[in-house]
C-alpha positions in Angstrom: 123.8 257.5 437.3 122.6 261.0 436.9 122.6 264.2 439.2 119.0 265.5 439.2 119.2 268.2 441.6 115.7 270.3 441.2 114.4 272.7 443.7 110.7 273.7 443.7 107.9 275.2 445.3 109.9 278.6 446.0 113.0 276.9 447.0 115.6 278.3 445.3 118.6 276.5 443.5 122.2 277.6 444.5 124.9 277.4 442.0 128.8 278.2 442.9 127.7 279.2 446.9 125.0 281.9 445.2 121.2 281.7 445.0 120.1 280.9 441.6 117.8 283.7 439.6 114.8 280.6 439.5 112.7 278.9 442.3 113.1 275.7 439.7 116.6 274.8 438.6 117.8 271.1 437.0 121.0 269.9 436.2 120.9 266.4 434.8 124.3 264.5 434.0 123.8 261.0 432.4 126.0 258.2 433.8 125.1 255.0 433.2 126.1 252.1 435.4 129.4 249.8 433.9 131.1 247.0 434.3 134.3 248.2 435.5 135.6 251.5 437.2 137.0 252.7 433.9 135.6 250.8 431.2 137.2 250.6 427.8 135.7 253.2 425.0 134.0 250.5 423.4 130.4 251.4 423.7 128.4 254.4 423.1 126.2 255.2 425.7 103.5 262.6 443.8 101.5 259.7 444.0 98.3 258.9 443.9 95.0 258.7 442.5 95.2 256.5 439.2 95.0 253.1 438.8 96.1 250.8 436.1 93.4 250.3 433.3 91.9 247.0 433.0 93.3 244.7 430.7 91.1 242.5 428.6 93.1 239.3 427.0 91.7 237.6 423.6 93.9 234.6 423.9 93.6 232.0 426.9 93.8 232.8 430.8 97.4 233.7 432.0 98.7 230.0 433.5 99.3 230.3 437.2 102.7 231.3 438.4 104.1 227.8 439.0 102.6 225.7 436.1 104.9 223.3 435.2 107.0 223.9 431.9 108.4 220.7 429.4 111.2 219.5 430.9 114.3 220.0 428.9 116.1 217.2 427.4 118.5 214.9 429.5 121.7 216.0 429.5 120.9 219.7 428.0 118.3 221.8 426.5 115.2 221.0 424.0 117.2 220.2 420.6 113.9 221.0 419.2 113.7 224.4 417.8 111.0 226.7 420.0 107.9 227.8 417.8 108.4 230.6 415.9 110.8 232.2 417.9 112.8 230.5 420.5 111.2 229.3 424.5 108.5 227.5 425.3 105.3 228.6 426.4 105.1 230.2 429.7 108.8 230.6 430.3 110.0 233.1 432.9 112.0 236.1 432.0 115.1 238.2 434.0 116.0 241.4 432.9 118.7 243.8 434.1 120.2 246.9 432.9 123.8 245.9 432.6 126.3 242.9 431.4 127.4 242.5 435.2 124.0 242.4 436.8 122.8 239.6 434.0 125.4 237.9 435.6 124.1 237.3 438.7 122.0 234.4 437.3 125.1 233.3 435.0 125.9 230.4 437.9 122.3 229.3 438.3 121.7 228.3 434.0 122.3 225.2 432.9 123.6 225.0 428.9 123.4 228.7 428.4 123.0 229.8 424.7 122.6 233.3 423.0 119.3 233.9 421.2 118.7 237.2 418.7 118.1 240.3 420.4 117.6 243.9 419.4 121.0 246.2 418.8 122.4 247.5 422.0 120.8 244.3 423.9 121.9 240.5 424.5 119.8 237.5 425.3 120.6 234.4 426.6 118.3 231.1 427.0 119.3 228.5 429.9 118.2 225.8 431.6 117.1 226.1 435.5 116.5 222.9 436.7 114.4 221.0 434.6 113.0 224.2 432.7 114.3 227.2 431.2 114.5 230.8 431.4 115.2 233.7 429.0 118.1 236.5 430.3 117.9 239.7 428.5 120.5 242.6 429.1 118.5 245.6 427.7 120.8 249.0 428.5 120.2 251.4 431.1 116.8 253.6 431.2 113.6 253.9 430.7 113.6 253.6 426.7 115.7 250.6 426.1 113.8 248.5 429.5 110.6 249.5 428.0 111.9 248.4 423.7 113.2 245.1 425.8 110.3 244.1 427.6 108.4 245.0 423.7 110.7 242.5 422.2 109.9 239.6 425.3 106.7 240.0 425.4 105.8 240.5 421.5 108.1 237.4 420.8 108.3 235.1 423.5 105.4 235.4 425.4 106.9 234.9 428.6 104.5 234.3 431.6 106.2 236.3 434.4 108.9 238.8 434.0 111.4 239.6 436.7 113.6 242.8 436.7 117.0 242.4 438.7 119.4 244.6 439.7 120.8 247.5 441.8 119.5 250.9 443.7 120.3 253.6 445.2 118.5 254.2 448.7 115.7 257.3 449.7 115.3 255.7 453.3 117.9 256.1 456.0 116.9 252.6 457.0 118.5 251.2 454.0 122.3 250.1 453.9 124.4 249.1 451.2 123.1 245.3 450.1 119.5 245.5 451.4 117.3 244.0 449.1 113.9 245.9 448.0 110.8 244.3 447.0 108.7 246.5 445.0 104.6 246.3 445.4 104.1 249.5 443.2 106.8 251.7 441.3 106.5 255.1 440.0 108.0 256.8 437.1 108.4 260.0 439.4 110.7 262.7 436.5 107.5 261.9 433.9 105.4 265.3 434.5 104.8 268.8 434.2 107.7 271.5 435.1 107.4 275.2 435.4 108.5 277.8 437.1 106.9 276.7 440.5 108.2 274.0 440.7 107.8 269.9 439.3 104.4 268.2 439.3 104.3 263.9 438.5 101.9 263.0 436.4 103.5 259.7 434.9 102.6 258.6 431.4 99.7 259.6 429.0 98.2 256.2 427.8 95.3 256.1 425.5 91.9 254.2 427.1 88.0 254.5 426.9 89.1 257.1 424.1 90.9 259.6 426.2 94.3 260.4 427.2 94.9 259.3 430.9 98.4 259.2 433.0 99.4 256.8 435.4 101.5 258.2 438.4 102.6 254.7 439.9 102.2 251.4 438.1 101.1 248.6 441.3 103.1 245.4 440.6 101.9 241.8 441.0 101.2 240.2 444.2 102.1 237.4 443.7 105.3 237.7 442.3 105.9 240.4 445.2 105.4 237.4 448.0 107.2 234.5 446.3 110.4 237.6 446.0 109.6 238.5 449.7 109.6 234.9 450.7 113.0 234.0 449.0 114.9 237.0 450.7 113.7 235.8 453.6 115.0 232.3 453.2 118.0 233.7 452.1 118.5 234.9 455.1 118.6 238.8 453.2 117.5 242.3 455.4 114.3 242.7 452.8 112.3 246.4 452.6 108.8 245.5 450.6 107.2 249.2 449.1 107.3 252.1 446.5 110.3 252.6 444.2 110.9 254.9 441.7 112.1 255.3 438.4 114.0 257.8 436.7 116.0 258.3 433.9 119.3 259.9 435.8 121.1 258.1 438.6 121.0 260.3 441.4 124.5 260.7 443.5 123.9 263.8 445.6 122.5 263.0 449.5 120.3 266.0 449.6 118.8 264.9 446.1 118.1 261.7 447.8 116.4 262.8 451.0 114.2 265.4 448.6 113.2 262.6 446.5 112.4 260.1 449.8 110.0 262.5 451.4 108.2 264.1 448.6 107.5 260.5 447.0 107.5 258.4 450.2 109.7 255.9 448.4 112.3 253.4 449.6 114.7 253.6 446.7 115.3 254.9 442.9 116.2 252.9 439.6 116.2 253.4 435.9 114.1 250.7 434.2 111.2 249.4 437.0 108.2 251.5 435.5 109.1 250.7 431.9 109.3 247.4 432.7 105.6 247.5 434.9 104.1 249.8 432.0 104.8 247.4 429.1 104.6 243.7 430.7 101.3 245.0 432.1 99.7 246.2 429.3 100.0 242.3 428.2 99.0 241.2 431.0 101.9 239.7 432.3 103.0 239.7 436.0 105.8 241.9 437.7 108.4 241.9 439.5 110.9 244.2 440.7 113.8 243.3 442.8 116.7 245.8 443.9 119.8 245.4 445.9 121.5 248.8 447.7 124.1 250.0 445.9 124.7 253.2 447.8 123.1 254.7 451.0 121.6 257.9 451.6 124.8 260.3 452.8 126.6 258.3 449.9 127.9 261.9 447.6 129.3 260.3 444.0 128.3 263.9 442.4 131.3 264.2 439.8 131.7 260.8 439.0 129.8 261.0 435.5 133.2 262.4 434.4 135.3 259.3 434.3 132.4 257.5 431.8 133.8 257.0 428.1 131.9 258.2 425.8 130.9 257.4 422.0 133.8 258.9 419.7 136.3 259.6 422.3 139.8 258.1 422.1 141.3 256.4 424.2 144.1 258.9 424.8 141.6 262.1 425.2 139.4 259.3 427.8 142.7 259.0 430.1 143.8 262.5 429.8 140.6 264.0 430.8 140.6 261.5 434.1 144.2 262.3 434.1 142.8 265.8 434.8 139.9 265.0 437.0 142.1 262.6 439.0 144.6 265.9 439.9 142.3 268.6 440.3 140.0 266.3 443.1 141.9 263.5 444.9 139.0 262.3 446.4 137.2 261.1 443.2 139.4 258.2 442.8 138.4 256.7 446.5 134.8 258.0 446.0 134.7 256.1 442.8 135.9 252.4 444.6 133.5 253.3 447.1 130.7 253.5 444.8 132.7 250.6 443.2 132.5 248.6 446.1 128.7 249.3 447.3 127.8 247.9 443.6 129.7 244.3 444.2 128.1 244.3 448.1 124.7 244.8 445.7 125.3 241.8 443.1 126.3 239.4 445.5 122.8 240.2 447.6 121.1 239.7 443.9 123.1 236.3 443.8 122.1 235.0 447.2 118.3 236.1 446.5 118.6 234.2 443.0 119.0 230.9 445.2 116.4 231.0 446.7 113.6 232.3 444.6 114.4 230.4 440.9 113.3 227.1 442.6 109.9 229.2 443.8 108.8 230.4 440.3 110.1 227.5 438.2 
């Protein structure tokens, strides 16, 4: 998760209890989500107005949503190898950030079996019921979502994808295991910045030979009922509206409010417009499902501290929480807190699994 804590519009910044020199100030601080409270050194680390360009297929029509796949063998998965690459055509596809929120659909596959993925990523093929689904694990932001949905797409042809995992809540109506539904996303930090302040523009894609962005990316409809209808039979508190993407986690409560009224959104994640902005350029459906990690007067700011990072040793790791841990005794209850709010999350992902694998397979 990241602090973005950015001021704008003649709102000035304050920095140790003073008043910044700048009506725009940003601090970012990456800290991507892990498996564990202290994981082992192991592994490097506006709205409105545009609409999504048409997309004009070559091949054949998309199949609908719940076209019937070939069964997998009795008593396991298709011995035969997949064509060219590895599923069969039209298979559905999950992707999440981390190791732990992959897991989620761990009890749900059937004969689960890696396949190749790109470095930093890890893909697994199961069976759900009589059909089978692809898992990929594809890091945290914007970048690797967007090379991981390249590889599914450009490889498997998959004929829905489905992004899984946790959020952090914009909406005071939100508590910690609320599931949100996405209809749109909106990659709100992509934009212009100067000295009065941010302005979201969202990417420049190239079309009718010209350079136009896209502020919100609208997701498929759907994929967004089948996901609102399984939360409901799961008996899940569902939100359906705008989330947006960023490439920071955000952990301060004022940051959060900010970024909840200026985009009118419900909650912010790293990977959702990648995801949208790639699978829709091929013209395959999206959806985006969230589960609260941490509410809106949740303050984690600090907590990027305790991350390992690429090249450190183990000893200079736990000396440096060591220090952390005796200069602010709070960090350590802050941290099972957050710690907490994330397991509250998964197990909402889990229950919402149930009920909406048998709906789209």
């Amino acid at each position: 998760m990241v602090v973005w804590t950015t001021y704008h519009h003649g709102q000035a910044g304050k920095k140790n209890g003073k008043n910044s020199d700048f009506s725009c100030r940003a601090r970012l601080t990456s800290l991507p989500r892990r498996d564990s409270l202290f994981p082992e050194p192991d592994v490097c680390r506006g709205e409105a107005g545009t609409v999504r360009p048409e997309v004009r297929r070559t091949g054949p029509a998309r199949p609908p949503l719940r076209q019937h796949l070939p069964p997998a063998q009795e008593g396991g998965l298709s011995k035969d190898p997949f064509p060219g690459s590895g599923t069969p055509s039209g298979t559905v596809a999950f992707i999440a950030a981390t190791p732990e929120e992959a897991a989620c659909l761990q009890p749900f596959l059937r004969h689960p079996s890696p396949l190749p993925a790109p470095p930093g990523m890890a893909l697994r093929r199961g069976g759900v019921g009589p059909f089978d689904v692809l898992v990929l694990t594809c890091g945290v932001g914007k970048v690797p979502a967007a090379a991981g949905t390249m590889y599914l797409t450009e490889r498997y042809q998959p004929r829905a994808l489905v992004l899984i995992g946790t959020a952090g809540s914009l909406d005071p109506r939100l508590g910690i295991g609320d599931l949100v539904v996405a209809d749109e996303v909106l990659p709100a930090d992509v934009g212009v910045i100067h000295s009065q302040g941010f302005g979201q523009t969202g990417p420049g894609l190239c079309a009718e030979g010209r350079l136009l962005f896209h502020n919100r990316f609208p997701l498929d409809g759907e994929m967004v009922e089948a996901a609102a209808t399984s939360a409901s039979r799961a008996a899940l508190t569902c939100h359906r509206g705008r989330v947006i993407t960023c490439d920071q986690v955000v952990l301060d409560p004022g940051l959060r409010a900010y970024l909840g009224k200026t985009f009118q959104a419900l909650a912010v994640e790293m990977e959702g417009s990648a995801v949208a902005q790639v699978a829709g350029g091929a013209g395959i459906p999206v959806a985006v499902i969230r589960a609260i990690s941490d509410e809106m007067e949740h303050d984690f700011v600090g907590l990027e501290e305790i991350l390992p990072y690429c090249g450190e040793s183990r000893t200079d790791l736990w000396a440096r929480r060591y220090r952390m841990l005796t200069a602010d005794g709070s960090i350590l209850s802050r941290a099972r807190e957050m710690r907490r709010g994330t397991r509250r999350a998964l197990a909402s992902i889990g229950r919402f699994l149930e009920a909406f694998l048998p709906a789209i397979t």
